[in-house]
N, C-alpha and C positions, 0 to 999 in steps of 0.2 A: 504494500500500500504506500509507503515511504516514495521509493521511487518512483511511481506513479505520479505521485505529490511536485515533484520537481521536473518532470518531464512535460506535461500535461499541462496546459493553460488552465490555471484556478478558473472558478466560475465568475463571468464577466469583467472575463480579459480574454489577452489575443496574447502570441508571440510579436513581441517590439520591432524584429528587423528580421526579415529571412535575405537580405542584401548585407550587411555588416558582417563581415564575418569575425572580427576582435568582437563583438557582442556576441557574436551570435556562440564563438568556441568558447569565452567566459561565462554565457546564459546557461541555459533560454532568461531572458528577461522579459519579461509580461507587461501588457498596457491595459490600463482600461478601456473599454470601448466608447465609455462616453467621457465627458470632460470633468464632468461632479463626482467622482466616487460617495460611496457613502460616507459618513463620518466614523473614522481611525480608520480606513481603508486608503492605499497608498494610489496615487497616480499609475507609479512602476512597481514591481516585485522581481523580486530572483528568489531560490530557494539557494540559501549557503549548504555548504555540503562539504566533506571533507578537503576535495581540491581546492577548495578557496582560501585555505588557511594556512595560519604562516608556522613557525617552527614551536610558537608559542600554544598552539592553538584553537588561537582566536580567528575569525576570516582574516584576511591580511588587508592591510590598510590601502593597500592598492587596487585591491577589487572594488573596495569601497567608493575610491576614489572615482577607478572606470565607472560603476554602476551613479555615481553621482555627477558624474560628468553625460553618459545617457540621459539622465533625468532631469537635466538644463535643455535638454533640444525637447521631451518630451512638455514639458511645461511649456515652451512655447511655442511649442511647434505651429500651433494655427497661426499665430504670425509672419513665419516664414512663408505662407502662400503660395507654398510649391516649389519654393527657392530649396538650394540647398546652404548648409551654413558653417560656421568654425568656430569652435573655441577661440576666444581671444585672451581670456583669463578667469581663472577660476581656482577661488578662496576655499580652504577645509579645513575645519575645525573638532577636531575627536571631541566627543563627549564621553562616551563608554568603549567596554570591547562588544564587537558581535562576536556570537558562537554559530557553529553549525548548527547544522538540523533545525534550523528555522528559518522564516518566511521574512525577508529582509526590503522594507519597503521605500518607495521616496512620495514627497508631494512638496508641493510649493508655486511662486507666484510669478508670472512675471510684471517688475516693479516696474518696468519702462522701457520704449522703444522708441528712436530715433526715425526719423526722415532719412538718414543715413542708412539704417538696416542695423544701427546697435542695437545691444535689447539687454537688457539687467536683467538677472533672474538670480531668485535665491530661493535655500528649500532647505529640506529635511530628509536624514533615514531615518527611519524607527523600527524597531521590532516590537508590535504589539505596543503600550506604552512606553517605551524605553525609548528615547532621544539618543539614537547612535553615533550621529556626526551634522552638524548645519554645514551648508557649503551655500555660496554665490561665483556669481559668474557674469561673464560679460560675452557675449555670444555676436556675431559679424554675419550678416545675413549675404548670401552672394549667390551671383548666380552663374552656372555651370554653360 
């Protein structure tokens, strides 16, 4: 049932990128389908699992970071308008450690976007109640 849990798109979500493939070989990472999740329900999910964690382990701070870097484009993604986009800089700040075997989520806002194509976004992981790490970012909307 476990790996089921991590294979398997939770109910109402979807797999995030089947084109990415640095997501796609550190995922599956899951979207919601609609823009509102319910309340403590995340924008993005992954299941942490053993590959994700460091020597300590806890997930590793770099997964964290990839999956919170994900969850800057999905927060704004209806901005972008079909554009594709970049990192342009993006802040992380630990709060706690994640562990495997759970359901490791993001959500957040985007605070602003430019006539330029910048766009601020800031957010959260959490597992369940627990405030894993806040991150912001600054995101370059372009087109290909």
């Amino acid at each position: 049932m476990e790996h089921e849990n991590r294979t398997k798109a939770p109910e109402g979500y979807v797999q995030w990128s089947a084109k990415d493939r640095f997501e796609d070989r550190n995922g599956p990472i899951f979207v919601h389908k609609g823009r509102n999740p319910e309340p403590g329900q995340g924008l993005l999910k992954f299941y942490a699992e053993q590959r994700h964690c460091n020597g300590g382990g806890a997930v590793h701070g770099g997964m964290l970071m990839t999956f919170a870097d994900s969850a800057l484009f999905a927060i704004a993604r209806r901005a972008f308008e079909g554009d594709h986009g970049v990192t342009v800089t993006m802040n992380n700040e630990f709060v706690t450690a994640a562990w495997p075997d759970n359901w490791i989520e993001a959500d957040g806002e985007l605070v602003r976007k430019t006539k330029s194509g910048l766009m601020f976004v800031r957010g959260k992981l959490f597992c369940g109640e627990k405030t894993i790490l806040l991150f912001s970012g600054l995101l370059k909307r372009i087109s290909i």
